[in-house]
N, C-alpha and C positions, 0 to 999 in steps of 0.2 A: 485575434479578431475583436475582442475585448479594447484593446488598445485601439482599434483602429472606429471602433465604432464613438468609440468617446475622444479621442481626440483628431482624427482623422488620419491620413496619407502623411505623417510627416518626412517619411524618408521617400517619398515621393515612388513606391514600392509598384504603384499601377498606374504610373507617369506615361506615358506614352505620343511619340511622336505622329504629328498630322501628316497624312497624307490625299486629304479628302481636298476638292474645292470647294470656295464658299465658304463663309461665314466665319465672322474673327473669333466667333470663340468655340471653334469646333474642338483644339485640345484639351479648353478647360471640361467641356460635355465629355470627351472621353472619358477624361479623367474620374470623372465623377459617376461615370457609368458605369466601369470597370471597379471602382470602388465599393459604389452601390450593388454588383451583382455577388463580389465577397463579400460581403456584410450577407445578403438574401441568402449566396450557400450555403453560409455557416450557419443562418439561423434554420435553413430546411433543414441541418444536418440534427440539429439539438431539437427539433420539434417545435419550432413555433408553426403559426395558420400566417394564413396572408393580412388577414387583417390585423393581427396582432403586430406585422412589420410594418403595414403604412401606419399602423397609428403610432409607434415608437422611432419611429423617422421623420414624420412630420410635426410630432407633438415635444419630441422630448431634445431637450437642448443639447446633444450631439451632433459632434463635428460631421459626422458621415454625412446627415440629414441635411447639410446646408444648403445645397443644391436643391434638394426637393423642396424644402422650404421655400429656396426663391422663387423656384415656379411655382407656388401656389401663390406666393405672392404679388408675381407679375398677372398668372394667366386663371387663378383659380384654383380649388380645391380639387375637382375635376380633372382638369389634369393632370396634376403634381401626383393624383391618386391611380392617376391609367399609367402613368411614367413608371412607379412603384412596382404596380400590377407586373408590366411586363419585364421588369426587372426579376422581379419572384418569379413569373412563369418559366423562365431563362433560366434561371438559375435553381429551379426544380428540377427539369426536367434535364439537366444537365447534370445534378447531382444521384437521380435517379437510374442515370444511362450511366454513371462510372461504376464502376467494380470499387469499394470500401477496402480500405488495406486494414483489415480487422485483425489480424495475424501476424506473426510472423515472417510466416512462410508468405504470406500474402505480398510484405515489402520488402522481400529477397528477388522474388520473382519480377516486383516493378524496377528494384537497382539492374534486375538483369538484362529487360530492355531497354534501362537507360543507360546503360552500360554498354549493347549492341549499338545503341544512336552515336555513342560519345566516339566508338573506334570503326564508325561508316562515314565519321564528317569530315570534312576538310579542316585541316590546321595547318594553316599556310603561315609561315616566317617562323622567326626565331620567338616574336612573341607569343606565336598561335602555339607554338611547342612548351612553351611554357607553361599556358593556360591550360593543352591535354595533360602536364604533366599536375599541375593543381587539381583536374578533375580528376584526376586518375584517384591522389591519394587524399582527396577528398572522397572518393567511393570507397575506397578502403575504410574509413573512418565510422562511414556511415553503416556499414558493413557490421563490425565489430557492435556499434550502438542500437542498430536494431530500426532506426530511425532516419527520415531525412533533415531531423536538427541534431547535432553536433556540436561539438568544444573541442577546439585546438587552437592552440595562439601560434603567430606570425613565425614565430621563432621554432617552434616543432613542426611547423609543417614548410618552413624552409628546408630541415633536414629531412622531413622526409623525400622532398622534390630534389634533392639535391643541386639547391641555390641558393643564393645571398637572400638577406629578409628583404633589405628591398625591390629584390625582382622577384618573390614572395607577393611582396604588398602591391606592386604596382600588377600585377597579375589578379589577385583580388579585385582592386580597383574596375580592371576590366569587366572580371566577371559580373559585380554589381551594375555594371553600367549595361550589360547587355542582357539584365535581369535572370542568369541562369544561377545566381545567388544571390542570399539575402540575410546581412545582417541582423542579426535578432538583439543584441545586446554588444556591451565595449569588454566583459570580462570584468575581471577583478585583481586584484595584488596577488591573489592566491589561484586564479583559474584562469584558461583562456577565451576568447570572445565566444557567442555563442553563433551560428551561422546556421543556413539552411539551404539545402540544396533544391533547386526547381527544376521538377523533373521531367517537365516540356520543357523544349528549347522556343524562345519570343518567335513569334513571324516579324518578317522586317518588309513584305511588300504589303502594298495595299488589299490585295487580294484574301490575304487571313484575317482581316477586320472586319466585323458588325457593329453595326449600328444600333441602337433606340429604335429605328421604325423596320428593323433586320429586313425580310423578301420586298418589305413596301415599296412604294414610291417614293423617290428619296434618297431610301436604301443603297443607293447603287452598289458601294463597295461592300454588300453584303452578302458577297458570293457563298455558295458553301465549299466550293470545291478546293483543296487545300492544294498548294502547288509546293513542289517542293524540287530540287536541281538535281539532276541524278547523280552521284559522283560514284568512283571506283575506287574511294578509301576502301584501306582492310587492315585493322591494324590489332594486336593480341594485347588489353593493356593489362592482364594477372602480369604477362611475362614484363611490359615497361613497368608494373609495379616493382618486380624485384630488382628490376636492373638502376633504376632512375637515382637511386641513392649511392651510386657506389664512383669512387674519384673515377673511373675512364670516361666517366656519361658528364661530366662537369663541362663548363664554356671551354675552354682551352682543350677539349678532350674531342670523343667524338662527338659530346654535347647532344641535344634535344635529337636533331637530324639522323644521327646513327641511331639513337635510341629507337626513334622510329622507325628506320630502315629495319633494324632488329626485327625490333616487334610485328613489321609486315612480313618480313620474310618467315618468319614464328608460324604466321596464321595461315600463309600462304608461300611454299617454300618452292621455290625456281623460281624465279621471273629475271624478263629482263627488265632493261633499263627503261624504257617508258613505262613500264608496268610498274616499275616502282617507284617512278616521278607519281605518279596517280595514286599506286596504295599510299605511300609513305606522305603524300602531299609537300613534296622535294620539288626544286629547281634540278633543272637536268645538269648544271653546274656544281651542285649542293651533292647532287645522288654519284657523281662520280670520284670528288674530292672524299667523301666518307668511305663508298665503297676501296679506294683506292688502301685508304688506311688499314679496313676492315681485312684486306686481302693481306697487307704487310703482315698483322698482327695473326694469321692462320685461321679468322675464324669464319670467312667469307670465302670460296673458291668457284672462280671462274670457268665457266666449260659450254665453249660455243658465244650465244646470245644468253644466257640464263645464268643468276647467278644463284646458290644456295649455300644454306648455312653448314659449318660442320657439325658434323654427331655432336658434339658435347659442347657449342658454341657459349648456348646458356648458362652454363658454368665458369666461361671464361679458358677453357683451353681450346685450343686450335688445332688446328694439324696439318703436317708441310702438303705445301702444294708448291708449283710451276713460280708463284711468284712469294713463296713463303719458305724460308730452310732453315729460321727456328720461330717457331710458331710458340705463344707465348702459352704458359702453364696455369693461368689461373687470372682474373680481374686485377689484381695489386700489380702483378708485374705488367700486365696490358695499362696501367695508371702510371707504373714507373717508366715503360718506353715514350708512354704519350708525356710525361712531365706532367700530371696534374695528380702525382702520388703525393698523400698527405691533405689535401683540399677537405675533405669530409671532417678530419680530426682538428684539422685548425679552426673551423668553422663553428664544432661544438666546442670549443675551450671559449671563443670567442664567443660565443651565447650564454656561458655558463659565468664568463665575467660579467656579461652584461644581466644575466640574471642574480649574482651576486650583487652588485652594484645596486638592482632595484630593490632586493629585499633589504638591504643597508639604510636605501632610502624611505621606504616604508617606515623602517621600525624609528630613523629618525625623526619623519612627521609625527608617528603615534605619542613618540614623546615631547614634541615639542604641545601635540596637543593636548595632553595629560597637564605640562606644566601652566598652558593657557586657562586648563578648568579650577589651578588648585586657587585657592584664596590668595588675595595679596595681599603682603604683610604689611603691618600696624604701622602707623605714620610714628618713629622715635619720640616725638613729644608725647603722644597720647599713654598715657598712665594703665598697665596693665594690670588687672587685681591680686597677681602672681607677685609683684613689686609693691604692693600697697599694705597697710596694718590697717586696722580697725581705725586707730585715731588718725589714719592718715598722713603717717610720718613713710618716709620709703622704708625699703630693706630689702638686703641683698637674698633672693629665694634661695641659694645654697649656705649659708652660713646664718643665717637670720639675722644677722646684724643692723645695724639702722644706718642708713647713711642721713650724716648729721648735713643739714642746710638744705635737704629736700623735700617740696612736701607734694601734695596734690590737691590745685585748685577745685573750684567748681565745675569749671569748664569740661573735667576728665583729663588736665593736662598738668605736666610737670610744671612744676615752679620752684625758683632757689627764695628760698625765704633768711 
């Protein structure tokens, strides 16, 4: 909040798209409203007054303040100071209606609703599989730290999603762009970035947006009533947490699609096949080519319309069924039938070159810049005192001898005399 008050939104953090009509500079006022009402909760949170915010927003040369500043400057003190106002009011009593994660236990409890949001939403395609598989072992992460900021680089939490770094990164990518993460920093030669997880998901219709003049006239889009799509996801992601690392769940494997089908049949075990186009958030195409595999490999069995998992699915062995008569013994050997046995281990050798490689190139720059700090050496003419006698004749500093015909000018330089 520090950073944001002093140099403002640079990574464009509470950017947000217009949906309102009228007036061309309705998303820069967002923008600046949204900004404005983070600066107001974090200072309720620390104990400032209201007056102590509009005078350090409008007086003090902070990037947050720029906005307020121009309305006083177009429209007066007045109301740059009622703008303020009800940005504080907003953001009091917003701050005072949330529950404080003072605890521990406090933000174990909010990962766990956010954790029920993440496996009731829809994740549709191969890339929306990806990004449950990034949140998943982004909560794991956060989990362990106690916190919703975190350190992991691109490269460990490839392995833990089991995928490439750049479907990794482009995965991140998304997330930032749909603000349910947020970069805090790039990391270091020795640590990974640091990140932060937002544990409301954005509203994307016009109807979850308020305005500066909120119930007023004006207001329009300043409904309170939160609307949201019902859907009939259901998905278990402790259990896609164990599985998502391991070569059967790889692209060429059963990939993101069965991991999901897993993991709904986990949470919810029988269903048929439209019940699990909607838990698993599958194409009816998608739900039959996985399940189809699922049944080869024994750990899926068909009966009727419903299908469910075997006893001991999650472990990776199977058990013969009608379309199964040798049902596989464990995850490695369900990777060696599918062909994608080995993917996880190539994967880390190939990170660990390429983390090789970086620390190689670190320690090269350290030294090239070690050698840029040391002094440069003496221009050969110039006369050393190490080389020089009293009377200014040379001599050699190991043997003391005199070298005849050389002496040293005034200048400080050698000369044959």
């Amino acid at each position: 909040m520090h950073k944001l008050l002093v140099h403002g939104d640079q990574d464009d953090a509470y950017a947000m798209g217009n949906l309102q009509r009228g007036g061309k500079n309705t998303a820069a006022s967002d923008h600046a409203w949204a900004m404005t009402r983070a600066v107001a909760a974090d200072a309720v949170r620390v104990g400032w007054n209201r007056a102590s915010f509009v005078q350090v927003m409008l007086e003090g040369p902070y990037r947050a303040g720029q906005h307020a500043r121009t309305l006083q400057h177009r429209r007066g003190y007045d109301k740059a100071a009622a703008w303020l106002q009800r940005a504080w009011d907003g953001a009091q009593q917003y701050v005072h209606s949330t529950d404080p994660l003072t605890t521990r236990q406090d933000f174990h409890a909010a990962l766990a609703a956010f954790r029920s949001r993440i496996e009731c939403s829809t994740w549709k395609g191969l890339a929306g599989k990806t990004d449950l598989r990034n949140l998943i072992a982004r909560m794991d992460i956060c989990s362990q730290a106690g916190s919703w900021d975190h350190t992991v680089s691109e490269r460990d939490l490839a392995e833990r999603m089991g995928c490439s770094r750049t479907t990794a990164h482009n995965s991140n990518q998304r997330l930032l762009k749909t603000k349910v993460l947020r970069q805090l920093d790039n990391g270091s030669p020795t640590e990974g970035a640091r990140w932060m997880l937002i544990s409301r998901f954005p509203s994307t219709t016009s109807q979850h947006w308020s305005t500066p003049k909120g119930p007023e006239a004006g207001g329009a889009m300043s409904g309170p009533a939160v609307r949201r799509a019902d859907t009939d996801a259901n998905l278990d992601s402790r259990s896609a947490s164990r599985l998502m690392h391991l070569d059967a769940f790889a692209h060429h494997g059963l990939g993101g699609s069965g991991l999901a089908i897993l993991a709904s049949l986990t949470a919810q075990d029988g269903q048929s096949l439209t019940e699990l186009q909607a838990s698993a958030s599958v194409s009816r195409p998608t739900a039959y080519r996985k399940l189809n595999r699922l049944k080869t490999l024994g750990l899926v069995r068909h009966e009727g319309e419903l299908y469910h998992l075997s006893p001991t699915a999650l472990e990776g062995i199977g058990e013969p069924t009608q379309h199964c008569t040798s049902p596989v013994a464990g995850w490695t050997e369900a990777a060696e039938r599918l062909g994608t046995a080995g993917t996880a281990e190539r994967r880390r050798r190939h990170h660990e070159v390429q983390r090789e490689h970086w620390r190689l190139e670190q320690v090269r720059i350290a030294e090239r810049r070690r050698a840029a700090q040391q002094p440069p050496l003496a221009h050969p003419a110039i006369a050393l005192p190490q080389y020089v006698r009293s009377d200014g004749c040379a001599v050699d500093p190991c043997t003391g001898e005199v070298i005849q015909g050389l002496y040293r000018a005034s200048d400080g330089c050698w000369i044959l005399g």
